[in-house]
C-alpha positions as CSV (number, residue, x, y, z in Angstrom):
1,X,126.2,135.6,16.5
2,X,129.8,137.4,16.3
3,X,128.7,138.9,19.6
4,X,128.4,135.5,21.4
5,X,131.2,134.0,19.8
6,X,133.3,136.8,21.1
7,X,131.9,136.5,24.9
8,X,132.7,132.6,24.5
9,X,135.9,133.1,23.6
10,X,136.4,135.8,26.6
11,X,135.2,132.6,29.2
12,X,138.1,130.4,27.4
13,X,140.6,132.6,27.4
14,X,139.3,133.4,31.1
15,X,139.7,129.8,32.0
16,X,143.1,129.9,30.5
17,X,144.5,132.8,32.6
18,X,142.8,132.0,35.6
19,X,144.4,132.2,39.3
20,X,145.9,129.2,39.4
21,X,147.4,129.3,36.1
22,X,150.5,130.0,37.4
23,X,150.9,127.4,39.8
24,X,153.1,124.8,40.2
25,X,150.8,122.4,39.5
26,X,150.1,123.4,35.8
27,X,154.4,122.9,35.3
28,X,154.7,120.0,36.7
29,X,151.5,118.5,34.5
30,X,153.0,119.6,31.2
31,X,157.0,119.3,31.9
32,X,157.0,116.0,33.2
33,X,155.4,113.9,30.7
34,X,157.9,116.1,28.3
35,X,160.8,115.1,29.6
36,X,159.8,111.8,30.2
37,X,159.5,112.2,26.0
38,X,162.7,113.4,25.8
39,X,165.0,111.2,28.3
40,X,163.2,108.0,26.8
41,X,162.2,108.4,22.8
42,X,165.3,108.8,20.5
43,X,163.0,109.5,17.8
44,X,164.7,111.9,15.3
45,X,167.9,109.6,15.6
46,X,167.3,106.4,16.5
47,X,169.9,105.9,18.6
48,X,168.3,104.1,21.6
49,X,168.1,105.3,25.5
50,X,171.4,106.8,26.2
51,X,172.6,108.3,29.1
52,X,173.1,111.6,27.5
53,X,169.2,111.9,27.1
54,X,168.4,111.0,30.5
55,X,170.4,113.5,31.7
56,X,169.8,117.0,29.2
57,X,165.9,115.9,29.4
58,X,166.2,116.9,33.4
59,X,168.4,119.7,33.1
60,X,165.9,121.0,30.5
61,X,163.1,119.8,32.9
62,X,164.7,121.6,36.2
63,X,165.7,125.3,33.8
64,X,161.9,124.8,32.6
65,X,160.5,124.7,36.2
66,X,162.7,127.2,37.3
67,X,161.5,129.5,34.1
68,X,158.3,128.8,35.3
69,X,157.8,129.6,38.4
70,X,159.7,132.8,38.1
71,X,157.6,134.1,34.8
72,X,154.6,133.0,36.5
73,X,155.0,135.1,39.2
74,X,155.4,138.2,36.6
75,X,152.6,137.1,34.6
76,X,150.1,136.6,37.7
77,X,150.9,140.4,39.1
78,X,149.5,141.7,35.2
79,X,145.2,142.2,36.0
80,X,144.5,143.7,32.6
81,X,142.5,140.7,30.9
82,X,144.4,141.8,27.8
83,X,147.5,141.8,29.2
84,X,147.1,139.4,31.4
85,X,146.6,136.8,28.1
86,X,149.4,138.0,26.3
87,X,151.8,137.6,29.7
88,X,150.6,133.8,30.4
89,X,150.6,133.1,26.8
90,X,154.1,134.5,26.4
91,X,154.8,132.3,29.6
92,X,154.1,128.8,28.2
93,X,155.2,129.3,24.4
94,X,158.6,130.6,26.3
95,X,159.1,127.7,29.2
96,X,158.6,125.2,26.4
97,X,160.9,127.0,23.8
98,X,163.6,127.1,26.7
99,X,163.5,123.7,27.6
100,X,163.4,122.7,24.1
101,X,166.4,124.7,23.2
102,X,168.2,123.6,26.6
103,X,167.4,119.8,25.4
104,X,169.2,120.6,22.3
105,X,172.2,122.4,22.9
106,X,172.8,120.2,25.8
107,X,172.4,116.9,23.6
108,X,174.6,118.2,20.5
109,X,177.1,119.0,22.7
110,X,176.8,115.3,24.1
111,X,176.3,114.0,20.9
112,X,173.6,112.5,20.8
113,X,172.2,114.8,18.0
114,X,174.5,114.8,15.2
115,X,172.5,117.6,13.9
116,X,169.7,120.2,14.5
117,X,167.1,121.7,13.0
118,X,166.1,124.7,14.2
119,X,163.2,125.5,12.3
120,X,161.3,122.0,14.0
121,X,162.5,123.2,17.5
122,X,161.5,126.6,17.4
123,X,158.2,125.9,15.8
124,X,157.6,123.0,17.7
125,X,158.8,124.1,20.9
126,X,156.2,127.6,20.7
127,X,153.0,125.5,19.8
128,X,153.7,122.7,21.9
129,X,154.3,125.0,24.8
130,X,150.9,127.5,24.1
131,X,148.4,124.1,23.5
132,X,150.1,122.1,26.1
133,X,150.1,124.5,29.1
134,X,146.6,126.3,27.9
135,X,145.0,122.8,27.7
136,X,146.6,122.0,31.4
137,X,145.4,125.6,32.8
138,X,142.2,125.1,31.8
139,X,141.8,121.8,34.1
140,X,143.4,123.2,36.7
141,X,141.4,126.0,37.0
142,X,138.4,124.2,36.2
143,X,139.0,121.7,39.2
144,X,140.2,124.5,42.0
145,X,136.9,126.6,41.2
146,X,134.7,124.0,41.2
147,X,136.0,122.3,44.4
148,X,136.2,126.5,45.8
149,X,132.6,127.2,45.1
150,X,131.4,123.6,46.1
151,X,132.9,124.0,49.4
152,X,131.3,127.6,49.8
153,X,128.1,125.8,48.8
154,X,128.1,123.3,51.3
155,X,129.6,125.2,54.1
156,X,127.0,127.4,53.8
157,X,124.3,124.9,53.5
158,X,125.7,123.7,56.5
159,X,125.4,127.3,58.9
160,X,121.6,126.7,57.8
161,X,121.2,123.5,58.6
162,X,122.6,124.5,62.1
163,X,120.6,127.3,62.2
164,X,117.2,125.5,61.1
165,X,117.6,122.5,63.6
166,X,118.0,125.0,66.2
167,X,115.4,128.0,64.9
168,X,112.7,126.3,67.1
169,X,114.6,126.8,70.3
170,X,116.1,130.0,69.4
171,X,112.7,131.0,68.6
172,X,111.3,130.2,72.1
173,X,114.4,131.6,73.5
174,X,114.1,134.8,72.0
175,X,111.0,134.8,72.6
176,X,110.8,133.6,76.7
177,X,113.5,136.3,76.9
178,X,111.7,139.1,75.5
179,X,108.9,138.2,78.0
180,X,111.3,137.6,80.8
181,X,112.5,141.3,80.2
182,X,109.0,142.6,79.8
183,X,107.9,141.3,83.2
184,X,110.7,141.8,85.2
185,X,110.6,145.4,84.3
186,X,106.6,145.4,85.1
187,X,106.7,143.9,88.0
188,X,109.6,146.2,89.4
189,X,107.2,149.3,88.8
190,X,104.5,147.3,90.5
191,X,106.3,146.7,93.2
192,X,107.6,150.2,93.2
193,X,104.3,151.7,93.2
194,X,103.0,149.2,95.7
195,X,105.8,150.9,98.0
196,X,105.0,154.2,97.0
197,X,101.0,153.7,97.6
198,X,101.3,152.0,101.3
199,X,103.7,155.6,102.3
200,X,101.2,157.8,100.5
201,X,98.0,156.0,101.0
202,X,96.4,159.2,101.9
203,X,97.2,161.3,98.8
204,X,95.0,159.8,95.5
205,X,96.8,162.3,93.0
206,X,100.0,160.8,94.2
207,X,99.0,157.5,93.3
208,X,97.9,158.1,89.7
209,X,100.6,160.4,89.4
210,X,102.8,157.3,90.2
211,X,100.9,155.3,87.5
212,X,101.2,157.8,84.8
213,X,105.1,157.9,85.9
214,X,105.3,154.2,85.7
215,X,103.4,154.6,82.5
216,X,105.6,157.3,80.5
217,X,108.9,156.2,81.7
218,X,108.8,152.4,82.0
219,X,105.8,151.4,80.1
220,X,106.2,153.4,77.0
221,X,110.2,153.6,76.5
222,X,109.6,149.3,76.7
223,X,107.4,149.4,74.1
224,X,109.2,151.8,72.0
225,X,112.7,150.1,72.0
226,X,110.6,146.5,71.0
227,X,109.4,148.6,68.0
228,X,112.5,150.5,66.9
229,X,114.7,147.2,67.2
230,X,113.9,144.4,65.6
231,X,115.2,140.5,67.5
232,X,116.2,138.1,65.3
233,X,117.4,134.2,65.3
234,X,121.2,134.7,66.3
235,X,123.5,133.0,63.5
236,X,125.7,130.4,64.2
237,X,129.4,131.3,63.7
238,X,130.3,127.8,65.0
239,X,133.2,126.7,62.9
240,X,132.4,124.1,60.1
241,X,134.3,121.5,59.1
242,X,135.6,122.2,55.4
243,X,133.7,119.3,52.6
244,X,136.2,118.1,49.9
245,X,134.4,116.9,46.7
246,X,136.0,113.6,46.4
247,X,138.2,112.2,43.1
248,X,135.6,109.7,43.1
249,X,132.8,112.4,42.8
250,X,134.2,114.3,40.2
251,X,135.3,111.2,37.7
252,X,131.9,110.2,37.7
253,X,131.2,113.3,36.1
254,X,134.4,113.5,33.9
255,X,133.9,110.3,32.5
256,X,130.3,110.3,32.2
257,X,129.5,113.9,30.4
258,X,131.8,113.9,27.5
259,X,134.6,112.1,27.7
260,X,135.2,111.3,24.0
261,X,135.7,114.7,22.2
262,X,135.8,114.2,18.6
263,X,136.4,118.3,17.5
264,X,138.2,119.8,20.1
265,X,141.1,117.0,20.5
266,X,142.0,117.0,16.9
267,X,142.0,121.0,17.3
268,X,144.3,120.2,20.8
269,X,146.5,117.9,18.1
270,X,147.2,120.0,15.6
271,X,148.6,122.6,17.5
272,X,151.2,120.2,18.8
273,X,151.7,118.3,15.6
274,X,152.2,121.4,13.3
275,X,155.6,122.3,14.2
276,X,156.8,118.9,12.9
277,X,154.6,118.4,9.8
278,X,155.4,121.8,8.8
279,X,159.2,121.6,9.4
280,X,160.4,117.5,9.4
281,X,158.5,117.4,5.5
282,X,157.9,120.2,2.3
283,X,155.3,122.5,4.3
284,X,152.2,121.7,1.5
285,X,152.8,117.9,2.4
286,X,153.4,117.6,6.0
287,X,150.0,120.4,6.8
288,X,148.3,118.0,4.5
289,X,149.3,114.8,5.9
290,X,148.4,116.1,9.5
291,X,145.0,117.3,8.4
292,X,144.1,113.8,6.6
293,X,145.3,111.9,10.4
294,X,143.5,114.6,12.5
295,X,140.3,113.8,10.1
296,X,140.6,110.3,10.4
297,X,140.6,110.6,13.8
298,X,138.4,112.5,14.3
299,X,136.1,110.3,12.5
300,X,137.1,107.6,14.6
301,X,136.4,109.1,17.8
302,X,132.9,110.7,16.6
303,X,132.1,107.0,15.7
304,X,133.3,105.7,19.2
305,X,131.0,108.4,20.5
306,X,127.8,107.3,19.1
307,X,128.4,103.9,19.9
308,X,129.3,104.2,23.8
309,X,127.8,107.7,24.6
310,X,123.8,106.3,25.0
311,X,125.9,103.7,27.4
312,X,128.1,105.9,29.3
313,X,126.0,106.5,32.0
314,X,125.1,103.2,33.1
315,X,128.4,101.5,33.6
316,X,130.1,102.2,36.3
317,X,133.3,104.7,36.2
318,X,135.9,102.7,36.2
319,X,134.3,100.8,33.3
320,X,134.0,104.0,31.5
321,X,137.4,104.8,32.1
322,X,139.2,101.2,30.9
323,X,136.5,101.6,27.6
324,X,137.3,104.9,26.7
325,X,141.2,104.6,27.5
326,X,141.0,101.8,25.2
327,X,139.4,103.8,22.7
328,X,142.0,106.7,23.1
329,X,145.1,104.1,23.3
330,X,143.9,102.7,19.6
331,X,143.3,106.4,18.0
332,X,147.4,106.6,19.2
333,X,148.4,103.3,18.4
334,X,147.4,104.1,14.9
335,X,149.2,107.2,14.9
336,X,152.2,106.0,16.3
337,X,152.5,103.2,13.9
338,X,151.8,105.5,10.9
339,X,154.5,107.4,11.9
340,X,157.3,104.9,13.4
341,X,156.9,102.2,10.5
342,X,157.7,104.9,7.7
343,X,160.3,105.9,9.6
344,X,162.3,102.1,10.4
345,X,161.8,102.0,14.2
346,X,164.1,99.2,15.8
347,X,161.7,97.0,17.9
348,X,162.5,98.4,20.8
349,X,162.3,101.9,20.0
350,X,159.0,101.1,18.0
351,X,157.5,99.4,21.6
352,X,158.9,103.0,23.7
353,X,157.4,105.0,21.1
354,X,154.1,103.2,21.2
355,X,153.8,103.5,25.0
356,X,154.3,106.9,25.0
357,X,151.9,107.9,22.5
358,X,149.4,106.0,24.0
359,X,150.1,107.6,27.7
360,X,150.0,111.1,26.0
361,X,147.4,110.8,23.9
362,X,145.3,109.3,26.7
363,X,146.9,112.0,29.1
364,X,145.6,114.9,26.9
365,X,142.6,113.3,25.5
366,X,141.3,112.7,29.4
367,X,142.7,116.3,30.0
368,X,140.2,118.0,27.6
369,X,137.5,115.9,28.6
370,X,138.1,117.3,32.6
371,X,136.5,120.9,32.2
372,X,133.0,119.8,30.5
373,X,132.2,117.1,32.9
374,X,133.5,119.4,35.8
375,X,130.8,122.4,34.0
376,X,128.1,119.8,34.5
377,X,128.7,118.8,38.0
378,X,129.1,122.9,39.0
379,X,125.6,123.0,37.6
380,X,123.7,120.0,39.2
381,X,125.5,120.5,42.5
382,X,124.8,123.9,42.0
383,X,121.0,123.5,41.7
384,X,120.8,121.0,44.2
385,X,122.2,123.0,46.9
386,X,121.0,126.0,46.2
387,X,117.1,124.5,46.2
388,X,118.3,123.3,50.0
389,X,120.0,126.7,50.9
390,X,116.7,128.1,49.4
391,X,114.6,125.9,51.9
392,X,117.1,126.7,54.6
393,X,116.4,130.3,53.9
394,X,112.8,130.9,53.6
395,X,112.6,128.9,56.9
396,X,115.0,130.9,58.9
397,X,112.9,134.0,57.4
398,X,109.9,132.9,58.0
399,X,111.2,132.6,61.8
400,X,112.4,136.2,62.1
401,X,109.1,136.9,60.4
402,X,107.4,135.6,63.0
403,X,109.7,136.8,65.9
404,X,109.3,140.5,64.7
405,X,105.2,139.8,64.5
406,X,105.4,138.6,68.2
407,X,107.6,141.4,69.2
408,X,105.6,144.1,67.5
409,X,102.4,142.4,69.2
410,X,103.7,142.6,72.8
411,X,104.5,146.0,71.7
412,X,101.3,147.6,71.0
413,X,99.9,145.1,74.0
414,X,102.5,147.2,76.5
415,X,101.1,150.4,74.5
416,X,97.7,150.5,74.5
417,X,96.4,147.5,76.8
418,X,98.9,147.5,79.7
419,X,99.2,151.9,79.7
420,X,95.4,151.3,79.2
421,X,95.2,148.7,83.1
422,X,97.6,150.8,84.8
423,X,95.2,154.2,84.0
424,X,92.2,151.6,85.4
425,X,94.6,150.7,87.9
426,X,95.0,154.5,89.0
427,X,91.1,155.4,89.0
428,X,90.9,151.8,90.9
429,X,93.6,152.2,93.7
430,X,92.0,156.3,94.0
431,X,88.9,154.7,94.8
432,X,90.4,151.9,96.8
433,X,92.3,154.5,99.1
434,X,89.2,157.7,99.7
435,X,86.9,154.2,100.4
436,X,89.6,152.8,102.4
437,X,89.6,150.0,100.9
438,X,92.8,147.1,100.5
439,X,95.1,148.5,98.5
440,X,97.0,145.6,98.9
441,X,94.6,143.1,97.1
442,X,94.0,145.6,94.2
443,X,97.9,146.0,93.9
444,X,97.9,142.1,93.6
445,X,94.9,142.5,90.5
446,X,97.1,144.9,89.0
447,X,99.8,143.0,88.9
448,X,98.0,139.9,87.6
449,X,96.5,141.5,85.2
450,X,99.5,143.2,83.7
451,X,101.2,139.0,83.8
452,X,98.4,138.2,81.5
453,X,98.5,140.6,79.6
454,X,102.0,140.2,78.7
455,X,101.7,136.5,78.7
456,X,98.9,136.5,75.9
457,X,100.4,138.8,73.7
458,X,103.1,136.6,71.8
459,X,100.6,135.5,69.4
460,X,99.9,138.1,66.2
461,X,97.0,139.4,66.0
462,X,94.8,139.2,62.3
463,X,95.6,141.6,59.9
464,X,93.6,143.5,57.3
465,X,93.2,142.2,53.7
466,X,96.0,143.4,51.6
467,X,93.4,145.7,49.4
468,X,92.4,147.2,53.0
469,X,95.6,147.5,54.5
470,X,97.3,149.2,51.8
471,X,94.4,151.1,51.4
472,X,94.7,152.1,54.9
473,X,98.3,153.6,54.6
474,X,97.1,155.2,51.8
475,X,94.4,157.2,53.2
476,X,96.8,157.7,56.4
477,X,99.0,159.8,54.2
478,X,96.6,160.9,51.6
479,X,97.1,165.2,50.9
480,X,101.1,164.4,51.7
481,X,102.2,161.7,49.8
482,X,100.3,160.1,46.9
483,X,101.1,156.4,47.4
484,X,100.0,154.0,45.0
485,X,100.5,150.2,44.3
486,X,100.4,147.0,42.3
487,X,99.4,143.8,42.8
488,X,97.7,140.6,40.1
489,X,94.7,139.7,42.0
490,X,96.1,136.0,42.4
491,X,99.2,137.1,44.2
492,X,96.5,139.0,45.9
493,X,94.6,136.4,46.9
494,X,97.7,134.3,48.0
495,X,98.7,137.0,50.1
496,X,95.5,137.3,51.9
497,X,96.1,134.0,53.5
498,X,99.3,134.5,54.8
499,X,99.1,137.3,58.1
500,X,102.3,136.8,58.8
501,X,103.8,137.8,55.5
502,X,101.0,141.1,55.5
503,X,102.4,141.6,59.0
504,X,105.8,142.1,57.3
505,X,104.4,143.9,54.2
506,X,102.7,147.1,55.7
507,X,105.6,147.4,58.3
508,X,107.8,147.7,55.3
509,X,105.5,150.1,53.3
510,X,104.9,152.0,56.0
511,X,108.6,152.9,57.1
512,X,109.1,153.6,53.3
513,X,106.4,155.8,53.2
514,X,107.8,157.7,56.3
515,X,111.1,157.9,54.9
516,X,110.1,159.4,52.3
517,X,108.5,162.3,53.6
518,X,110.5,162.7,56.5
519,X,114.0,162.4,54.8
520,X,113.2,163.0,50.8
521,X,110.9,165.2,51.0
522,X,109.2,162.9,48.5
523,X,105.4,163.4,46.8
524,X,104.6,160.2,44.7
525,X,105.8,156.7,46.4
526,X,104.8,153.3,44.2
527,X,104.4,149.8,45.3
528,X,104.9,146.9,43.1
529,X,104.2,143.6,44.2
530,X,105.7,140.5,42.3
531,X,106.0,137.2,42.7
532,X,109.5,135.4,42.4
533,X,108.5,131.7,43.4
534,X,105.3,130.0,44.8
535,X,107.0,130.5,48.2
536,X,108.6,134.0,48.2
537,X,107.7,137.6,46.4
538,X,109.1,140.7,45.9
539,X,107.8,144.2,47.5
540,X,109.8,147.1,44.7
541,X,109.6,150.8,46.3
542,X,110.1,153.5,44.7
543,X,109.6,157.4,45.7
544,X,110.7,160.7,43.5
545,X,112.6,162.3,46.6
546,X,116.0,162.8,47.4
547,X,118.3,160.0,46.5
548,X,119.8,158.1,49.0
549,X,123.1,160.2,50.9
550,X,126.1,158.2,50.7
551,X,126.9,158.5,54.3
552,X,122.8,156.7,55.3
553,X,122.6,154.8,58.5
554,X,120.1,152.0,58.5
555,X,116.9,152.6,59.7
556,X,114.2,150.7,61.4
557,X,112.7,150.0,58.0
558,X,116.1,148.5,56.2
559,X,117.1,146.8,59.4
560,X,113.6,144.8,59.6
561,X,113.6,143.9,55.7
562,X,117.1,142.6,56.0
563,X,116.6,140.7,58.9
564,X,113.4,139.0,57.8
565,X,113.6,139.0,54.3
566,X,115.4,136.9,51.7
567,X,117.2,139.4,50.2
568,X,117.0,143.9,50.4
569,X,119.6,146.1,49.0
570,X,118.6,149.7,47.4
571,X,118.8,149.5,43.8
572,X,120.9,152.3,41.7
573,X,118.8,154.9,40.4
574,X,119.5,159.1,39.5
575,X,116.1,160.4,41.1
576,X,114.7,159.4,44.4
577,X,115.3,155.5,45.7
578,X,114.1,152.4,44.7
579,X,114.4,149.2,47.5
580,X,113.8,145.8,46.6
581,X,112.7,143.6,49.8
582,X,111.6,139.3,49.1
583,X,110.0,138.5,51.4
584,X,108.4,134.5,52.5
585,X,105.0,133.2,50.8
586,X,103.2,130.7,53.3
587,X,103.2,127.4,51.1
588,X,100.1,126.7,51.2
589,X,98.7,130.6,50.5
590,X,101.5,130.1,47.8
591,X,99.3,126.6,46.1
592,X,96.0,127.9,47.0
């Protein structure tokens, strides 16, 4: 309990001494309505709206801004949290206290104030200063965060939206250009060799020999640079158009969450009422005369919020806003009379005082009630974006997924089917050329058959079970590495009916595996297989090797898991490496 009271008060005090805390926006927010107090409520004197006032309330309010601004700067350059507090803190009991004392000096010497007490001022001026600027940073923060991470929410919801809408045609494009490589490249050697056969049509070693060439240093290299580097769907970096959360937006929220706060405003008040209860009466009295008005209060606004918080949220805001202005103005009212009627207000000065309680009290009460409502519309937007940018994801994944599946296909087709017709291709054309045959026509086979090849090897081929194929690697590396893994037969099942996703999986595992040995010298490596949603899942590898050097390139295996997964990173850890890959679930393998 002390523990999370503690790490609640570190997120206050964090909202308090935030990065905007120093700006000129907080100043203005608290100074202005004070010395609007000051040039037009004659309170302690009664006096009525003199010149004098007008005048040492904006001196006060231009050595305040001035004070500001320049402490601010001093305060913001301190990173320490602890020192950082004690700097801001410092920062708005001071710019009040030297306005306040400014206002004074200035107005005795005026004489408007026939006499001052120090004691009130001081007091007054420290509290008033600390609640008034802490309550103002708070909001301010509150509102540039939410707006800050709001927009990085939607920009980035909008680079996926760009990118989905155009994944289907960057997918074919990738894809035609891969093919459009792979020919090109075939066709050259066929042509070449067709060259090469017509001069040495009387030589059969020749030919194959030109085959095999064809074979080893076109054929092979191909295939070997569509394994090692994975294509992906190029990301936009179009500029976006920056999203402002409208006022509109987030009053809906402010007035709608809790806009009524019936413990923390009397808290608020007290700070700024305690200089003057404790100083303008005997200290027992005027503490106890504040606490009875705070309760009071406080009793009034819990009962306001019982009777218009179930209704809150379906009347429209500025309904909410006249309603619960209304309720604020008549929690001030009733102070203001309880303290200008004792006191023998003139009529006009009663009116003036009224008004300005009721602005301020509205101002602050409306003030606390920003960061709540500002909380709860972080968290929905929140969620509701990042369910899209989820969506947006695991589509855009699911596409590289399937890019890399089509890649890897073509390259074991180039591997083993197309080396495979060029060797037929050599036996052919050697039998072609001692029968004297057309090599010509055979040439034109070749090449056809190559085309087709090429053409008909986009699609992935099926994949072994997920007990088999992990099984496989298993007994691949069995006597050098003992690899072993972990999967709940549902996610097992699930994963059977998704190739692509088993595609991904045992390329993965497998350059893991080789990693391990080849660069950790490793002898155990553990797979653990979890699920994370009903559309994505995690693949955790671990090994007991070397940890991971400081100065590692990516490989083949980190490249491909970052560029089709959700999420890969290595995780810390003192012996050997653990990587965490998520990868895509196929829906519908996800539900079966």
């Amino acid at each position: 309990m002390l523990e999370k009271t503690r790490a609640l008060l570190r997120v206050r005090i964090g909202r308090v001494i935030g990065p905007h805390s120093a700006s000129l926006t907080v100043g203005l927010w608290v100074l202005i309505p004070l010395t609007l107090g000051t040039a037009f409520s004659d309170a302690e004197n009664q006096t009525g709206i003199q010149a004098a006032w007008i005048l040492t309330a904006l001196q006060g309010f231009v050595l305040a801004v001035v004070f500001f601004s320049v402490g601010g700067i001093i305060a913001s350059r301190f990173t320490n949290p602890r020192n950082r507090t004690i700097a801001f803190l410092t920062l708005f009991a001071l710019t009040e206290l030297v306005r306040s004392i400014a206002v004074t000096i200035l107005a005795y010497q005026a004489g408007a104030l026939e006499s001052i007490n120090w004691s009130f001022r001081i007091t007054a001026g420290l509290l008033t200063g600390i609640a008034a600027f802490s309550v103002v940073s708070i909001v301010v923060n509150e509102v540039f965060v939410f707006r800050e991470k709001l927009n990085e929410l939607v920009v980035r919801r909008t680079r996926l939206e760009t990118l989905q809408n155009r994944s289907e045609q960057e997918l074919a494009a990738v894809r035609a250009e891969t093919l459009r490589d792979v020919r090109e490249r075939v066709d050259e050697a066929i042509q070449t060799l067709t060259v090469d056969a017509t001069k040495t049509s009387s030589s059969a070693p020749s030919v194959v020999a030109a085959l095999l060439d064809v074979s080893d240093k076109v054929i092979r290299p191909l295939s070997h640079d569509l394994m090692r580097k994975p294509r992906v769907m190029p990301s936009t970096n179009e500029p976006v158009p920056e999203k402002r959360s409208g006022a509109s937006f987030m009053l809906d929220f402010i007035t709608r969450v809790e806009p009524i706060r019936p413990r923390s405003l009397p808290v608020m008040l007290f700070m700024l009422g305690f200089g003057a209860a404790a100083t303008l009466l005997p200290f027992g009295i005027g503490v106890l005369v504040l606490l009875v008005w705070l309760s009071v209060m406080g009793g009034i606004l819990w009962i306001a919020t019982r009777l218009v918080g179930p209704y809150l949220a379906r009347w429209k805001v500025a309904t909410r806003i006249i309603v619960v202005s209304a309720i604020n103005g008549f929690v001030a009212v009733g102070a203001g009379l309880s303290a200008a009627i004792p006191a023998g207000y003139q009529p006009t000065q009663l009116v003036l005082t009224l008004i300005y309680t009721t602005v301020v009290f509205n101002g602050v009460a409306w003030a606390i009630a920003v960061p709540p409502g500002l909380r709860q519309a972080h968290r929905e937007i929140l969620l509701e974006t990042e369910a899209v940018n989820a969506r947006l994801a695991w589509n855009v994944s699911r596409d590289n997924s399937l890019l890399w599946a089509e890649q890897k296909q073509l390259s074991r087709t180039l591997h083993q089917e197309i080396q495979g017709t060029l060797l037929a291709a050599a036996f052919r054309l050697q039998r072609d050329i001692e029968a004297g045959g057309d090599t010509e026509q055979s040439l034109a086979e070749v090449r056809e058959l190559i085309t087709v090849a090429a053409q008909q090897s986009v699609t992935p081929g099926a994949v072994h079970a997920l007990k088999k194929g992990l099984g496989e690697i298993r007994d691949r590396w069995a006597g050098v590495i003992d690899f072993t893994w972990d999967c709940d037969e549902v996610l097992r099942n699930r994963l059977d009916k998704d190739d692509l996703t088993r595609h991904i999986v045992y390329d993965v595992v497998g350059e893991f595996i080789t990693n391990s040995i080849k660069h950790g010298q490793a002898k155990n490596a553990v797979l653990s297989i979890l699920a994370l949603s009903e559309d994505s899942i995690r693949l955790s590898l671990t090994n007991d090797g070397a940890p991971l050097p400081s100065d590692a390139v990516p490989g083949l295996g980190t490249r491909l898991a970052e560029n089709v997964g959700l999420a890969a990173g290595f995780m810390p850890n003192t012996a050997g490496i653990e990587f965490h890959v998520d990868l895509t679930l196929e829906q519908d393998a996800a539900r079966a």
